[in-house]
N, C-alpha and C positions, 0 to 999 in steps of 0.2 A: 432181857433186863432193861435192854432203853425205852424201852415200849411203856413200862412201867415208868419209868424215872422220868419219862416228859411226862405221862399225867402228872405225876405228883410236882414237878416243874410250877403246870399251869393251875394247879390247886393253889399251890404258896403262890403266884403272881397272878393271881386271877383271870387268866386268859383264856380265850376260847380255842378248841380244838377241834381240828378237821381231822376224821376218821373214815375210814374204812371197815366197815360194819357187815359181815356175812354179803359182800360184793358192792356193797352200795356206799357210796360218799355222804358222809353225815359233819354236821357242823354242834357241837355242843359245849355249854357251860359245865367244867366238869364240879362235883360238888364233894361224892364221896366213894373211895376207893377201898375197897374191906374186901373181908370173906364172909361168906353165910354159914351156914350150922353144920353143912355139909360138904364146907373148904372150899365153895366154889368164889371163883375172886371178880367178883362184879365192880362195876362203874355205873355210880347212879347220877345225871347228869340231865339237864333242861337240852331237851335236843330244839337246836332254832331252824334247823334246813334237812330236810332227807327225810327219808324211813316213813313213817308212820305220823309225821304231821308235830305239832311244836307242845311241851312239855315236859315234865320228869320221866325219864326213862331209868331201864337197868341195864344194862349193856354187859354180856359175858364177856371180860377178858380176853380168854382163849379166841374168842370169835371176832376179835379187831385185828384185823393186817396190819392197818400204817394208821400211824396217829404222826399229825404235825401240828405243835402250839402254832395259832397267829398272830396276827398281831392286834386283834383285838378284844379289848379287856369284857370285865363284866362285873357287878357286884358285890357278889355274895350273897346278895338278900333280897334272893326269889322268894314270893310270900308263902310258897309249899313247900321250900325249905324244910325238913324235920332232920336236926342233927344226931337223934335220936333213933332214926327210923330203924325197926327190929328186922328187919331184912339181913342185920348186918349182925352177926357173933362177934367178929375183930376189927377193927374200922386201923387201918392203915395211914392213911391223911384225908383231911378233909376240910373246908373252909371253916 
């Protein structure tokens, strides 16, 4: 449960989050926290450092070890932005 509660921390304060992603350390803007059609509970989030290079990612849940807010902020208003986005059945929090 705190795993969850710091996302949603740096969702409401805009922060960026260092993560632990399936072994690998990732830096991202988190944007929106839900479930899909099939309960899975994703984090969709502008990754800036790790993984697979810089953009909107979907990150499973289940699959983050350690998440720690930093101390540095971020917008809200990535231009790919979609608050909308149908990825998501229940949308939890989100910017």
């Amino acid at each position: 449960m705190a795993l969850i509660n710091t996302i949603y921390e740096a969702i409401d304060q805009r922060r960026m989050l260092s993560l632990v992603y399936k072994g690998g350390t990732r830096t991202v803007e988190p944007y929106i926290v839900g479930y899909t059609e099939n309960s899975k509970l994703l984090l969709s989030a502008v990754q800036r450092s790790g993984g697979s290079g810089n953009g909107f990612r979907s990150f499973d849940v289940e699959e983050i070890s350690e998440v720690t807010k930093t101390g540095r902020r971020f917008s809200g208003a990535h231009p790919d932005y979609n608050p909308y986005d149908p990825i998501f059945a229940h949308v939890l929090r989100q910017v």
